[in-house]
C-alpha positions as CSV (number, residue, x, y, z in Angstrom):
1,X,0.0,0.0,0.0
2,X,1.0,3.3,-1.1
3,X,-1.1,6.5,-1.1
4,X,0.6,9.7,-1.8
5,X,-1.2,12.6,0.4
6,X,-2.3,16.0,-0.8
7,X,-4.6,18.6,0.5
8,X,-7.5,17.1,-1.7
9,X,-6.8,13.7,1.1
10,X,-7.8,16.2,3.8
11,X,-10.8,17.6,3.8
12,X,-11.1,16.9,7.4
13,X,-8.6,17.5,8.8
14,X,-7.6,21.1,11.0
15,X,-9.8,22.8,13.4
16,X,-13.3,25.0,13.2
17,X,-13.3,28.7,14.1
18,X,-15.2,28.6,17.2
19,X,-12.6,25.7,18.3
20,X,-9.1,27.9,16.9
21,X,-10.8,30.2,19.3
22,X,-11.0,28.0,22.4
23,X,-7.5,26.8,21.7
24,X,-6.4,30.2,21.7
25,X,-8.6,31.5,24.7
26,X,-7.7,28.8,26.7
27,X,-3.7,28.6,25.5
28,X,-2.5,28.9,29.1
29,X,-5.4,27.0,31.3
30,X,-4.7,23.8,33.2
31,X,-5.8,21.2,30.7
32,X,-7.2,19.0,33.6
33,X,-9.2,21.7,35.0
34,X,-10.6,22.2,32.1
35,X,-11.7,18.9,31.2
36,X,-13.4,19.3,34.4
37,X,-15.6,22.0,33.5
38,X,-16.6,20.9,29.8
39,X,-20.1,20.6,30.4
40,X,-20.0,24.2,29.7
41,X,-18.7,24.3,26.0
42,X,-21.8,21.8,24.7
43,X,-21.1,22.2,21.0
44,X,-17.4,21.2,21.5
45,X,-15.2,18.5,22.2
46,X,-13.0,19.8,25.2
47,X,-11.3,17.0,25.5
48,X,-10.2,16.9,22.2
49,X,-8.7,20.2,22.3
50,X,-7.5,20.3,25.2
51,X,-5.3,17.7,24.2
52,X,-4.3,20.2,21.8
53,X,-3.8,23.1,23.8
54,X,-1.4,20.6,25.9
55,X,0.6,19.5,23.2
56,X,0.7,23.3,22.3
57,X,2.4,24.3,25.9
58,X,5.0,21.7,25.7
59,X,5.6,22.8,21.6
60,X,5.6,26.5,22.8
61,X,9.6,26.4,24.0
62,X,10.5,23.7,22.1
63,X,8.9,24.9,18.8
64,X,8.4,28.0,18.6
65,X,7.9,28.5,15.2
66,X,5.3,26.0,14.8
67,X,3.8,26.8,17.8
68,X,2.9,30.4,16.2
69,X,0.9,29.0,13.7
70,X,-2.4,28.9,15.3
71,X,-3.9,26.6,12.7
72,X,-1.4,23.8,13.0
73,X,-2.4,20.5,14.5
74,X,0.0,19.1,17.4
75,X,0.5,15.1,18.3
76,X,-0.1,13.8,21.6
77,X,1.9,15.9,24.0
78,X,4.1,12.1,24.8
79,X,4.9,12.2,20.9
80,X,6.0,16.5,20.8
81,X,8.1,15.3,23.3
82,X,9.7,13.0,21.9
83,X,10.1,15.0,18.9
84,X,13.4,16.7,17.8
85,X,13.4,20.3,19.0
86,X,13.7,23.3,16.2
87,X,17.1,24.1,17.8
88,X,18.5,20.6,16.6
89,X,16.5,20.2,14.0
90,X,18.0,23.4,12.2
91,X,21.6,22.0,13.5
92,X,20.5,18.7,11.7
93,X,19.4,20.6,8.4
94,X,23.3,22.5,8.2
95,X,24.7,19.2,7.6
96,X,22.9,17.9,4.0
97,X,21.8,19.0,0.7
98,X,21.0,18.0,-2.5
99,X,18.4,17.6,-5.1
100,X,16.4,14.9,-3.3
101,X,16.0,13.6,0.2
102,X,13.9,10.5,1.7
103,X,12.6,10.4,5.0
104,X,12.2,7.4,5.9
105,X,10.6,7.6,9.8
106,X,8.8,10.8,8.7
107,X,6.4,11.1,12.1
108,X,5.5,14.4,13.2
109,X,7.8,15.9,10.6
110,X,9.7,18.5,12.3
111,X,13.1,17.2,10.6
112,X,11.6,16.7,7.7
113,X,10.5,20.2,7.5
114,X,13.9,22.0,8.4
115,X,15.5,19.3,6.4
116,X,13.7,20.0,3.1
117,X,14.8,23.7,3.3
118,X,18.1,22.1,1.5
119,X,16.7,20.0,-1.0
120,X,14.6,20.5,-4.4
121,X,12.4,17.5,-3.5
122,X,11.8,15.7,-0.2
123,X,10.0,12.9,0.4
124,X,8.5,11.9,3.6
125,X,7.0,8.2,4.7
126,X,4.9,7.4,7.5
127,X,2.9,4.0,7.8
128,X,0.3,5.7,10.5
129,X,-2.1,7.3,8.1
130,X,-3.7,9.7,10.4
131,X,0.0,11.0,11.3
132,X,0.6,11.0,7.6
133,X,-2.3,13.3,6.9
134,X,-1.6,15.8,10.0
135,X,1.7,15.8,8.6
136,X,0.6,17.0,5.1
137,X,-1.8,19.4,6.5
138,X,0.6,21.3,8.6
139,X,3.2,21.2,5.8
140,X,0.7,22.6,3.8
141,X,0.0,25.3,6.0
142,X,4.2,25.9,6.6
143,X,4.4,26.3,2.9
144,X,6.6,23.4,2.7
145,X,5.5,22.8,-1.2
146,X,8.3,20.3,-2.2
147,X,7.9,17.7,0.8
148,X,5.9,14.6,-0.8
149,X,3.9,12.5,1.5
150,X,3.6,9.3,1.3
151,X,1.3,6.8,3.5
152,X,3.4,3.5,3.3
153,X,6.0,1.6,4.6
154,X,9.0,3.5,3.6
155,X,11.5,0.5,2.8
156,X,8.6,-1.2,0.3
157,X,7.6,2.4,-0.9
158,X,10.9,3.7,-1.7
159,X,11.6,0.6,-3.8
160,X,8.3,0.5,-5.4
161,X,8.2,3.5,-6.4
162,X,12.2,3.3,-7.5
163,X,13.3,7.2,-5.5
164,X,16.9,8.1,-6.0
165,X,18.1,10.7,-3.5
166,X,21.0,12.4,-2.7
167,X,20.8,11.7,1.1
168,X,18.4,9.4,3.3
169,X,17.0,10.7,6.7
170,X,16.1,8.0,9.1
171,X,14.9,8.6,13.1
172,X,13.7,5.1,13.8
173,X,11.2,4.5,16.6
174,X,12.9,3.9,19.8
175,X,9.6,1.8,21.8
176,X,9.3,-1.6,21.2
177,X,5.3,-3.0,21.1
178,X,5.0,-2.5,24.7
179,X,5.8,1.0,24.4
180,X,9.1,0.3,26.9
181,X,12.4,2.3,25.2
182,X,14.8,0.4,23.5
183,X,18.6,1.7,22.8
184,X,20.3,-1.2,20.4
185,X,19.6,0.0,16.3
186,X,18.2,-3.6,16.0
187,X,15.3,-3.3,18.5
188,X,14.5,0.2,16.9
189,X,12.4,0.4,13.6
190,X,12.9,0.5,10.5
191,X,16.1,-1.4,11.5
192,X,18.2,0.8,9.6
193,X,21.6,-1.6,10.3
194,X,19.6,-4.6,8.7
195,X,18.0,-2.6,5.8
196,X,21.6,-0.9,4.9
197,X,22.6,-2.6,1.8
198,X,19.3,-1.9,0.2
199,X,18.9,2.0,1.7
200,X,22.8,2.3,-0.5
201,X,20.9,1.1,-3.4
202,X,18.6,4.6,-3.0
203,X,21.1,6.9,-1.9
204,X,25.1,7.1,-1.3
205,X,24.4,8.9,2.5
206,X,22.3,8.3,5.3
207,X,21.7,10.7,8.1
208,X,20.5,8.3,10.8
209,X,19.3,10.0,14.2
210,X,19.6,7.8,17.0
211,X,19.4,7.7,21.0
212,X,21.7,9.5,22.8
213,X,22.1,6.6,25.2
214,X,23.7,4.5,22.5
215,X,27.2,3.2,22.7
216,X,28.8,4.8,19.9
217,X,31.7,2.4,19.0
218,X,29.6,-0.5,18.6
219,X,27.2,1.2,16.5
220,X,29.7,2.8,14.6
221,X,31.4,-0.7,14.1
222,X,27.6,-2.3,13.7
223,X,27.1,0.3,10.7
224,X,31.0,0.2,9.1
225,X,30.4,3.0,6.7
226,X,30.2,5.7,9.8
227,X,31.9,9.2,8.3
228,X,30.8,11.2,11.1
229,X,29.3,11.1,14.5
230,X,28.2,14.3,15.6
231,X,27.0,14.2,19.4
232,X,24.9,17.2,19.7
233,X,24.2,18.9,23.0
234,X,21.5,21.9,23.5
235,X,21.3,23.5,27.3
236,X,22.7,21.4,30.0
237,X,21.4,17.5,27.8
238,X,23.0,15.6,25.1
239,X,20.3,15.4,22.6
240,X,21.2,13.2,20.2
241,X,23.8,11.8,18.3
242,X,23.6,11.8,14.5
243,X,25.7,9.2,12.1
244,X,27.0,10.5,8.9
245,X,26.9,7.3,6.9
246,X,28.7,6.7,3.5
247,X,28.4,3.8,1.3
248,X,32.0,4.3,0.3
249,X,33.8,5.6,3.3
250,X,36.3,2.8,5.4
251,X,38.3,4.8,7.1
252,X,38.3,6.1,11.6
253,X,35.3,7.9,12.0
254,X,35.2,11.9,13.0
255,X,33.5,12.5,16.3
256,X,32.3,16.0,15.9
257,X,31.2,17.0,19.3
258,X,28.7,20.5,19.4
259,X,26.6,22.4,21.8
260,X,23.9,24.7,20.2
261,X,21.6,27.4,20.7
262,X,17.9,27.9,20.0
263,X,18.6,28.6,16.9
264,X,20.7,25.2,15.8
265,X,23.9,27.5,16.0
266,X,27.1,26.3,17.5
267,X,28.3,27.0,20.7
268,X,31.1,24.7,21.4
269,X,32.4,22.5,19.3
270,X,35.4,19.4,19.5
271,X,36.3,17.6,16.6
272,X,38.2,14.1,17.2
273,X,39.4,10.9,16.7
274,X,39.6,7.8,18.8
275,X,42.9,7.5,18.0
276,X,43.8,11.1,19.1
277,X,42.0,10.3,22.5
278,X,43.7,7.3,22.8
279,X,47.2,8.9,22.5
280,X,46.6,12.2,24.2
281,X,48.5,13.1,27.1
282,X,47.2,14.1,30.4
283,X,48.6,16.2,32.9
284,X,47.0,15.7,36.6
285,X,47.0,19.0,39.0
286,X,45.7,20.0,42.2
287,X,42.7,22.6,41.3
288,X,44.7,26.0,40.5
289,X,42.6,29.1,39.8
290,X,39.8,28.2,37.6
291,X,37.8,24.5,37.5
292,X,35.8,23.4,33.8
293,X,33.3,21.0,34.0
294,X,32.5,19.7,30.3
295,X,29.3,19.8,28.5
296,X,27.4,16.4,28.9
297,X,27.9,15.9,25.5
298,X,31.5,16.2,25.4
299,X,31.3,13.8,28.3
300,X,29.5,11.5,25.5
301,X,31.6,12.0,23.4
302,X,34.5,10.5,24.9
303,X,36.9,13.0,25.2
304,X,38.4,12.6,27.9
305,X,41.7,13.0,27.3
306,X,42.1,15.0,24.1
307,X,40.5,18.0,26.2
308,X,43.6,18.4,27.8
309,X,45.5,18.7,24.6
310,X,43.0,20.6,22.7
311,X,42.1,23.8,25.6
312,X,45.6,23.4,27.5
313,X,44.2,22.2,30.8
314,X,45.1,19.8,33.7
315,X,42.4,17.4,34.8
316,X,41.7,16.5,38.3
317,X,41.8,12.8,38.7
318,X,41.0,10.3,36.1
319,X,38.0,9.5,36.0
320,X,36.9,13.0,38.2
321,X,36.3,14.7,34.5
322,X,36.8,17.8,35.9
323,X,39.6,20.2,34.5
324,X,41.9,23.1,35.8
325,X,43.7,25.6,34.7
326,X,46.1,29.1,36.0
327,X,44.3,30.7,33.1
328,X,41.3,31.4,32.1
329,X,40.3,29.2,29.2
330,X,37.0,31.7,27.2
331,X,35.8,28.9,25.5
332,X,35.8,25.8,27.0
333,X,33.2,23.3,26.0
334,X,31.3,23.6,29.5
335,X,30.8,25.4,32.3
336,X,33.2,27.5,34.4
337,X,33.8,27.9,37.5
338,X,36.6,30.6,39.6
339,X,37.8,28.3,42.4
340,X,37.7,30.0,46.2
341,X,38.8,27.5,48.3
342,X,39.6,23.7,48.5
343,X,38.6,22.1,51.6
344,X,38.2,18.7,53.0
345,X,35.0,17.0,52.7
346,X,34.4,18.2,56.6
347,X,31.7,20.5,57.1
348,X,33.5,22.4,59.7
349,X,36.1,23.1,57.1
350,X,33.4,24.2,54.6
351,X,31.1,26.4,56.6
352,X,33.5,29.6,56.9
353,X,33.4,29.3,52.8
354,X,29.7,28.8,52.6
355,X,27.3,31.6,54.4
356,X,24.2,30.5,55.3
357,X,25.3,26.9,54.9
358,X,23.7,27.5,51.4
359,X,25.2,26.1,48.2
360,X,24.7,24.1,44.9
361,X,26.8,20.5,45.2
362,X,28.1,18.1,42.1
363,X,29.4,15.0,43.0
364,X,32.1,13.7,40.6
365,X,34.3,10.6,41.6
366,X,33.4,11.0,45.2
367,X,31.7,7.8,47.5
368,X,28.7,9.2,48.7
369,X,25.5,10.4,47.2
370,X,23.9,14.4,46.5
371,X,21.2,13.7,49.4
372,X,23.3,12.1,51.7
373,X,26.3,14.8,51.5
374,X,23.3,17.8,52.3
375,X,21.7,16.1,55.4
376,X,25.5,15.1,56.3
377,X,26.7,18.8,55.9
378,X,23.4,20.7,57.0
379,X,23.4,22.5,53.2
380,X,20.7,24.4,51.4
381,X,20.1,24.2,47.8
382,X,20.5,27.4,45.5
383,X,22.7,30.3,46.1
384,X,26.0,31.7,44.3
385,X,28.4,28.8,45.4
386,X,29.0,25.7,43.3
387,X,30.8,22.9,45.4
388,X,32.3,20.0,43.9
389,X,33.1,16.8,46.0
390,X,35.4,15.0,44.1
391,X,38.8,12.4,44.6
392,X,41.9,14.3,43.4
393,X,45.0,12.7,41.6
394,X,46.6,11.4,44.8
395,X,43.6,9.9,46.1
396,X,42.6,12.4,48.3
397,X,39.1,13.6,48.7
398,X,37.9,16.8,48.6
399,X,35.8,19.6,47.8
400,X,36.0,22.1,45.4
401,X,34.5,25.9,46.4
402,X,33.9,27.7,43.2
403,X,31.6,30.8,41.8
404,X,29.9,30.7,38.1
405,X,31.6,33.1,35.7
C-alpha cells in the first residue's frame, strides 16, 4: 500500500473557528481543569482540544515557530516530546543537501520540515495514516510545497516507487510493542543496520538520528560505513547523536562534538578521533585558579583526554572529569567555574566558605550520594556557590568551592 497525500486527502482535517478560538482563549489553562468544567462548551469536544492546547504548551519552548501558527495540528503531548526540538533540527538541516532527500521515519515531521529547506524534492513516509495526513496538512499550511507525502511503509515504498536521492534521513522509533524504550539499532524500527545494503541502493548517504544513550563504538562498528558522528548537545542535555553514513567511506570515524543554541547554531564544538584520545596526554594537578566541568555531550563524546590537549588544561583525577587551569580558558566546552577555596569533605572546614550553609553541590568521583552529603553537611540548595566533591589525583578527597563566571 502506497497512497501519496495532498490537501484534496484532507478535507477533514484542522480545526473550526469557534474551536481555533477555544485553543487560543484557553492557550495557558490547566488542561485538567478544564476537562473538568466541559459541560459548559456543549457544541465542542474539550477533551479533544484540550489535548491540543497541551501539546501546544509543551511545543511552545520547544517549537516555537510551529507553535505560532495557530492553525497547525499538534500530536499527543508524549509524541511533541519526543520529537526533535527546532534548535537541533535546524543543526541537523546544516549538515545535508541536494536535489532529493527521503525520510524514511517521517512522524510528526519536524526534521523533515527544516531538512527539506536544503533540498529540491523531499519525500517523507509514515505508515500511520492519520500521522501521515496531519503531517501533510501542517506542511501545507508551513508552505513546505516540495515535501511529498507518502502513507506507506517507507523500505517497500521507496523501492516500489524506485526514489533516488542524494541523502536518506532515518529517526527510527525507539519503543518496542509495549511501548518500553529500546537503545540497540536492531530493537528500533525500521532497523536501519539490517536494511543498509538496500537503503545504498537509494542513496550514497544516510543521516541516521539515533538515541543518545547509544554506545557509539559498537554502532559505529555495527554500521562500518560511519563518516561522522556528531554528538549534539542543547542547554545542559546531550540530545542526540547523529551518524553521517557513506556507502564508500572505510576509514576512523570523526567524532564531531557540538553544543547549540535555539537557533541550531554552535556553541562549542570538539572535533576528534579515537585514535587522538587514545594517544593524548594528560597532565594531573591539584585545582589551580579556575575548574571546567564539560558539557554532557562532550562527556558522551568521549573525550576525555584529548580536552587536555585541545584547551591546554590539567584534569583532576582520572575519572573525576573535571579540569583546571592558572588561566582562564574563554571557550571551554562547559561550564566555568573561579575556584575559592579547597577544603576537605568536613563540614567544619566548609562552613567559613559557605554563608548560610547555602550552596549548589556536584558529585564527581566521590563515595557518597547528593542527598546524603546535604543532610551530612546541613546545606541548602541554590545560592552563588558551586561545590564540587570530588577524589583528586593522589587519592585524596575533597571539595571544590567555586563561583559561576
Amino acid at each position: 500500500m502506497s497512497e501519496v497525500l495532498t490537501n484534496k486527502n484532507l478535507t477533514e482535517t484542522g480545526f473550526t473557528k469557534a474551536e481555533l478560538a477555544f485553543i487560543q482563549k484557553h492557550s495557558d489553562d490547566d488542561v485538567t481543569k478544564l476537562i473538568l468544567k466541559s459541560g459548559q462548551f456543549k457544541d465542542l469536544d474539550v477533551k479533544k482540544l484540550a489535548a491540543q492546547i497541551l501539546s501546544r504548551q509543551k511545543a511552545s519552548r520547544k517549537l516555537p515557530e510551529w507553535a505560532a501558527i495557530e492553525k497547525l495540528i499538534f500530536p499527543p503531548s508524549l509524541s511533541v516530546e519526543q520529537s526533535s526540538s527546532e534548535a537541533t533540527a535546524k543543526y541537523k538541516a546544516s549538515l545535508i543537501n541536494g536535489k532529493l532527500l527521503i525520510d524514511i521515519t517521517g512522524g510528526m515531521g519536524v526534521d523533515s520540515y527544516y531538512l527539506s529547506k536544503n533540498f529540491a524534492t523531499s519525500h517523507y513516509f509514515e505508515l500511520q495514516k492519520e500521522v501521515a495526513e496531519t503531517a501533510a496538512y501542517n506542511f501545507s499550511l508551513l508552505s513546505a510545497k516540495n515535501i511529498k507525502v507518502h502513507h506507506s511503509d517507507s523500505i517497500e515504498g521507496i523501492q516500489k516507487n524506485d526514489i533516488h536521492a542524494d541523502w536518506i534521513y532515518a529517526d527510527p522509533a525507539r519503543r518496542d510493542a509495549n511501548k518500553q524504550k529500546v537503545v540497540l539499532l536492531s530493537d528500533c524500527a525500521p532497523d536501519v543496520k539490517f536494511h543498509l545494503p538496500q537503503l545504498f541502493k537509494h542513496a550514497p548517504n544516510l543521516l541516521l538520528k539515533t538515541s543518545p544513550l547509544l554506545d557509539i563504538d559498537l554502532a559505529a562498528q555495527e554500521l562500518k560505513s560511519v563518516r561522522e558522528v556528531h554528538v549534539v548537545g542543547y542547554e545542559q542535555e546531550c540530545k542526540e547523536l547523529l551518524f553521517n553514513i557513506s556507502e564508500t567511506f572505510s576509514d576512523d570515524f570523526l567524532i564531531m562534538a557540538r553544543v547549540i543554541n535555539s537557533s541550531g547554531e554552535i556553541i562549542y564544538k570538539l572535533d576528534f578521533t579515537r585514535n587522538q584520545e587514545r594517544d593524548a596526554i594528560v597532565e594531573f594537578n591539584e585545582p589551580l585558579s579556575y575548574l571546567y566541568e564539560p558539557h554532557p555531550a562532550i562527556l558522551k563524546a568521549g573525550a576525555f583526554k584529548y580536552l587536555c590537549v585541545a584547551y591546554d588544561v590539567k584534569k583532576l583525577a582520572a575519572h573525576s572529569h573535571l579540569y583546571t587551569s592558572q588561566n582562564l580558558v574563554p571557550d571551554f566546552p562547559g561550564r566555568t567555574f573561579e575556584i575559592t577555596a579547597v577544603c576537605k569533605p568536613d563540614a567544619k572546614e566548609m562552613g567559613q566558605f559557605v554563608p548560610e550553609n547555602k550552596a549548589n553541590l556536584t558529585i564527581r568521583n566521590f563515595p557518597a550520594k547528593i542527598d546524603d552529603l546535604r543532610k551530612k553537611w546541613r546545606l541548602k540548595e541554590g545560592g552563588d556557590i558551586y561545590l564540587f566533591a570530588t577524589t583528586l589525583f593522589n587519592q585524596k578527597k575533597a571539595v571544590v568551592v567555586t563561583k559561576k563566571l
